[in-house]
C-alpha positions in Angstrom: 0.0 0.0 0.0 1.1 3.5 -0.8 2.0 5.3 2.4 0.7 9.2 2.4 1.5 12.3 5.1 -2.0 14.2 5.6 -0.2 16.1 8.8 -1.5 19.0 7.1 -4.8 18.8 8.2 -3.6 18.6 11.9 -1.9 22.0 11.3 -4.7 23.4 9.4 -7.5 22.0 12.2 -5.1 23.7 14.9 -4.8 27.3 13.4 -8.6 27.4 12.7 -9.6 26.0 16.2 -6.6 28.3 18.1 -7.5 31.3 15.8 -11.0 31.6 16.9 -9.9 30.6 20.1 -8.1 33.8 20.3 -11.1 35.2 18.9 -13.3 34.4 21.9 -10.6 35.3 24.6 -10.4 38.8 22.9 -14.1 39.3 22.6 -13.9 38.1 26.3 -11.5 40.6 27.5 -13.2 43.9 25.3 -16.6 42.4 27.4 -15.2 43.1 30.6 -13.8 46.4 29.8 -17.3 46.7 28.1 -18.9 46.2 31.8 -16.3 48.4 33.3 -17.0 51.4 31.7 -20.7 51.0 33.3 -19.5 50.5 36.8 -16.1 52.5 37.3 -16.2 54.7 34.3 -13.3 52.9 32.5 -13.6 53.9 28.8 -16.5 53.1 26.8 -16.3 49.8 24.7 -18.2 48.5 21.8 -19.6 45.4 23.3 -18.7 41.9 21.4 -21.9 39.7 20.6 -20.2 36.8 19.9 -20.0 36.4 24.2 -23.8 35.3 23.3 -22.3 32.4 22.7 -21.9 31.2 26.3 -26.0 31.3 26.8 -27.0 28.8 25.1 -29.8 27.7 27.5 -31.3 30.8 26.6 -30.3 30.8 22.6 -32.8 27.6 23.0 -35.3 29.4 24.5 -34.9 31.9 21.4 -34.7 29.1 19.0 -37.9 27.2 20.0 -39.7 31.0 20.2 -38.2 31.9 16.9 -39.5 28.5 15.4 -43.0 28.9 17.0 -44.0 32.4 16.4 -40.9 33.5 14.4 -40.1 35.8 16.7 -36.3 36.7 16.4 -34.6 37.5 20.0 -33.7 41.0 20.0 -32.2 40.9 23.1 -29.3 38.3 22.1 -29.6 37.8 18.4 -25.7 36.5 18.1 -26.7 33.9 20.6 -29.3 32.2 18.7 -27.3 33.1 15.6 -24.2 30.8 17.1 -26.0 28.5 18.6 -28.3 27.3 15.2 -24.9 27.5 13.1 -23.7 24.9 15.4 -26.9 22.6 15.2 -26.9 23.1 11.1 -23.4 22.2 11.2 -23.8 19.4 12.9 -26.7 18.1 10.4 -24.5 18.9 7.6 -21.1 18.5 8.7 -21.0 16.1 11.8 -20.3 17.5 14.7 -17.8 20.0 13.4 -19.0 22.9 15.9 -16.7 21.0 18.5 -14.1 19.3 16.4 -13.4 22.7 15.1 -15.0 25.6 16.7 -15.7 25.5 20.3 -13.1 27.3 22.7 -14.1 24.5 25.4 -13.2 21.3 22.8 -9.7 23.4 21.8 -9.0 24.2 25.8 -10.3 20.7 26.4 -7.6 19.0 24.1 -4.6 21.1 25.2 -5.2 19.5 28.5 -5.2 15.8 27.8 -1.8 16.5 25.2 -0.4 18.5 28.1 -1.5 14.9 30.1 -0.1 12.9 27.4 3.3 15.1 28.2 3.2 14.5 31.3 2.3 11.0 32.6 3.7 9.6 28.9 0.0 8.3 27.6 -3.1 9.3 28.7 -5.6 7.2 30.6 -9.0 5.4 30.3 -12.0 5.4 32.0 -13.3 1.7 32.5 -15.8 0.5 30.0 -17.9 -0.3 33.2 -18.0 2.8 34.3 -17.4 4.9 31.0 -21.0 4.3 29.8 -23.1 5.5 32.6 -20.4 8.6 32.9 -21.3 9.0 29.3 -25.0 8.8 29.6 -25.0 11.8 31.8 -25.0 14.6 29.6 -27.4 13.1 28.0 -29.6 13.1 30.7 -29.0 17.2 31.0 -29.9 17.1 27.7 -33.1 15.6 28.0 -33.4 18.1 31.2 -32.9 21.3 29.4 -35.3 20.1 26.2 -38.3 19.2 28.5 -37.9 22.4 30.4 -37.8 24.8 27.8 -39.4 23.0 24.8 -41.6 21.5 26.8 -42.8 22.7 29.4 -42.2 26.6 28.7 -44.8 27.8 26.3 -44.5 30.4 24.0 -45.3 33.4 25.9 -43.5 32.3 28.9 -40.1 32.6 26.8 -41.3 35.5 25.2 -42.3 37.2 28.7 -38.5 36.2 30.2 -36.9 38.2 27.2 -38.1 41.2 28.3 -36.4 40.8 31.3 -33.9 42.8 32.6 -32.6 39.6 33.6 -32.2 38.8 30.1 -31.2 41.6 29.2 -28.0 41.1 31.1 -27.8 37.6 31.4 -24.2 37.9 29.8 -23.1 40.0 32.2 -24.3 37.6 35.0 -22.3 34.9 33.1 -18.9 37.2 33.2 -19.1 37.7 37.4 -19.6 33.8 37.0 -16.3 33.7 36.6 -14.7 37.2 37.7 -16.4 37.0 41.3 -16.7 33.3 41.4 -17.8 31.4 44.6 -15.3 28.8 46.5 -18.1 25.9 45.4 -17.6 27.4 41.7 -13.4 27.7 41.9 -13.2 24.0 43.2 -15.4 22.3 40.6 -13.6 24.5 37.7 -10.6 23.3 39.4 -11.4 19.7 39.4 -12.7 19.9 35.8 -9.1 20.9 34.8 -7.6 17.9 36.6 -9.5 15.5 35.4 -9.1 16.8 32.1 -5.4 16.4 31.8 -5.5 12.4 32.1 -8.3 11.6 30.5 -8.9 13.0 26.8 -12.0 15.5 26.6 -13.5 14.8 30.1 -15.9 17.8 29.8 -17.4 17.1 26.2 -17.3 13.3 27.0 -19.1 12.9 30.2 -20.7 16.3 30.6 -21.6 18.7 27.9 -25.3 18.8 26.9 -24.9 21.2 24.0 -22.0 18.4 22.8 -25.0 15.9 23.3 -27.9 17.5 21.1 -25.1 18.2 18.5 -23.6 14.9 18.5 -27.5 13.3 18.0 -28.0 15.8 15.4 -25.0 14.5 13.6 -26.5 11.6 12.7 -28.7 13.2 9.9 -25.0 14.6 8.5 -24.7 13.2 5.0 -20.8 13.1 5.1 -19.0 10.6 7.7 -15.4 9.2 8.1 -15.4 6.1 6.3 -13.0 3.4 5.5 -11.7 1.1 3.3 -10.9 -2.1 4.3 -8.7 -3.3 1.1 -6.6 -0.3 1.4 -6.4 -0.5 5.5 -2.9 -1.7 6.5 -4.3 -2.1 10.1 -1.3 0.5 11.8 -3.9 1.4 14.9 -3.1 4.8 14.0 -6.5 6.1 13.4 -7.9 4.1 16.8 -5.0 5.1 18.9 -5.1 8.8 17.9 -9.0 9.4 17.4 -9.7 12.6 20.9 -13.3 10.8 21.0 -11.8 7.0 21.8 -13.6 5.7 19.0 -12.1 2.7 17.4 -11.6 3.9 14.0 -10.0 1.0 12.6 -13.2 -1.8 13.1 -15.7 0.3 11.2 -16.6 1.1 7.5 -18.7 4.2 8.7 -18.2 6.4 11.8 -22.0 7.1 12.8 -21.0 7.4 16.3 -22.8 10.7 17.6 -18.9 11.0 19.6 -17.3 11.5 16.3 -16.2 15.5 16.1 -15.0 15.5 12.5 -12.2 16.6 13.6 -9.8 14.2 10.7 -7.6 13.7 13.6 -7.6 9.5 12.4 -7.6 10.9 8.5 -4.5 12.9 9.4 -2.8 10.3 11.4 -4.0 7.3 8.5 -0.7 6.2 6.8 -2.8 4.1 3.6 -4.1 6.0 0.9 -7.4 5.7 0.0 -7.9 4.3 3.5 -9.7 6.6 5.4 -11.3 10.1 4.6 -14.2 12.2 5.0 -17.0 10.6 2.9 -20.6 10.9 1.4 -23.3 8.6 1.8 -22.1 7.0 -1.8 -18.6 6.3 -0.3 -17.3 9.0 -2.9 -14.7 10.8 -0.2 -14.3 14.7 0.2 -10.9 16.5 -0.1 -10.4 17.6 3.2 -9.5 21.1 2.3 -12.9 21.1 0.7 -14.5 19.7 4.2 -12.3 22.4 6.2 -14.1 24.9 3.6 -17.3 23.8 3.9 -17.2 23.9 7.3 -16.3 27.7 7.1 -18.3 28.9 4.7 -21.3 27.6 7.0 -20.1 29.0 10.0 -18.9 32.3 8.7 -21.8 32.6 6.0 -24.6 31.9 8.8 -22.9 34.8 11.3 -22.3 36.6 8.2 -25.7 36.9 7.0 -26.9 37.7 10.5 -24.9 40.7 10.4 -26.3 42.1 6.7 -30.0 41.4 8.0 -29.5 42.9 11.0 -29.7 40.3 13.2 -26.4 40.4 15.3 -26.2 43.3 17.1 -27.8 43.7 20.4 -30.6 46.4 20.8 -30.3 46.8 24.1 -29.6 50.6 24.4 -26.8 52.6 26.2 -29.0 54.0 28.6 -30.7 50.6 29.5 -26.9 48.9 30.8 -26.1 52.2 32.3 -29.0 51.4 34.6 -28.7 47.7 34.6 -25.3 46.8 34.7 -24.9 48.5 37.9 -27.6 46.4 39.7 -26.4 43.1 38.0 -25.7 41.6 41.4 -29.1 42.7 42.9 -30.6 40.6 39.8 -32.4 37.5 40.5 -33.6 34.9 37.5 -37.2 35.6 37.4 
């Protein structure tokens, strides 16, 4: 078999995911100074919508409203805006959103690899107790869809946007973290940990947004897929795959784990082995999968900015007398 290097896509995968990584920590940063300016008259800010992206309990709220009544959240528009690219991505592209978008998956696998560095290999969690660990986002899952699509009705949601909860529910999320509790700092603390040996511990055991997507990602047309004939059995795509998946004992990946990431494409050592593929087994270049999966993030949060449908319209005067009393704020 002809032997191929496809390390390219590692190095490509890593300056997308680390580039809007940056992205985020920016946006993060000109927030606070955004909040600042409201409560110790730092300089005034443009705030960054793309912190909306850390509601998405209430981008769901926005989505089932906007689906319902069509009612587009004016409140946090880049919320829904991010978090409906991510479920559309998912039903086209697998679950790219965390493979190659989500600060929390990039943070997440700098942790294990610094893991890896340290203790030489990283470790598993026993079958036994891997599956019922696994099941538990799923259960949030299932949590936050009966509460909000089912048992909040239209006008409920629509009554809680016009909150001024809501309409500072991002600021709530930054003293989340800038004025953190002990309770808070200890199980942030112990996520870390637990991330370093074992690979993804947040997005395996515990993210509910990684659940909905992951289901989601079994309508996705294109899945890694592999060819037996051409498979020289190296273990590279197993032994290298962030999700544990093993690669190398299946003609499809349908595994709602699977990220898309190409980490097993880019580690495959076969050509014609192992690639991104359609239902008809007819494989995509990766560069045309990395595209693809810009052009639908980027074009959905680009078109949300020419229809107007980014951009806050929450006024000045409204955080001048809000922000102040963020603390005071209780969720209605």
């Amino acid at each position: 078999m002809v032997k191929i290097n496809r390390t390219y896509i590692k190095k490509i995968r890593y300056a997308f995911q680390w580039s809007l990584f940056a992205i985020v920590v920016y946006g993060g940063w000109k927030f606070y100074l955004f909040t600042e300016h409201f409560l110790s008259g730092g300089p005034e800010v443009k705030r960054p919508p793309l912190v909306e992206g850390f509601l998405p309990i209430g981008s769901l709220m926005s989505l089932k409203l906007w689906v319902s009544t069509g009612v587009f959240d004016h409140v946090h528009p880049a919320g829904l805006v991010i978090f409906s690219a991510a479920l559309l991505m998912s039903m086209t592209l697998k679950k790219s959103f965390c493979g190659w978008v989500c600060p929390v998956g990039a943070l997440s696998e700098l942790l294990y690899k610094i893991g890896g560095k340290i203790f030489g290999r990283n470790f598993n969690i026993h079958p036994y107790l891997d599956y019922p660990l696994r099941s538990f986002k799923y259960i949030l899952m299932v949590f936050f869809l009966f509460v909000v699509v089912v048992q909040m009705s239209d006008w409920m949601i629509f009554a809680f946007m016009t909150t001024p909860y809501w309409k500072i529910a991002d600021v709530k999320m930054l003293r989340f973290f800038t004025d953190m509790t002990t309770n808070t700092a200890i199980v942030l603390m112990a996520l870390v940990v637990l991330s370093i040996p074992f690979k993804n511990f947040w997005c395996r055991y515990l993210c509910p947004y990684g659940a909905l997507v992951g289901l989601l990602s079994y309508l996705s047309p294109v899945k890694i897929t592999r060819n037996d004939e051409a498979c020289i059995h190296c273990h590279r795509c197993t032994k290298n795959c962030p999700s544990l998946l093993k690669v190398e004992e299946k003609e499809r990946v349908t595994s709602p784990e699977c990220t898309g990431c190409l980490t097993c494409v880019a580690n495959c050592q076969s050509s014609a082995s192992l690639d991104i593929a359609l239902p008809s087994r007819k494989p995509l270049k990766p560069l045309v999968y990395v595209a693809m999966v810009a052009v639908v993030f980027f074009g959905i949060i680009g078109t949300a900015k020419l229809t107007g449908h980014w951009e806050s319209a929450v006024s000045y005067e409204e955080y001048k007398t809000l922000i102040p009393d963020a603390p005071k704020l209780e969720h209605p």
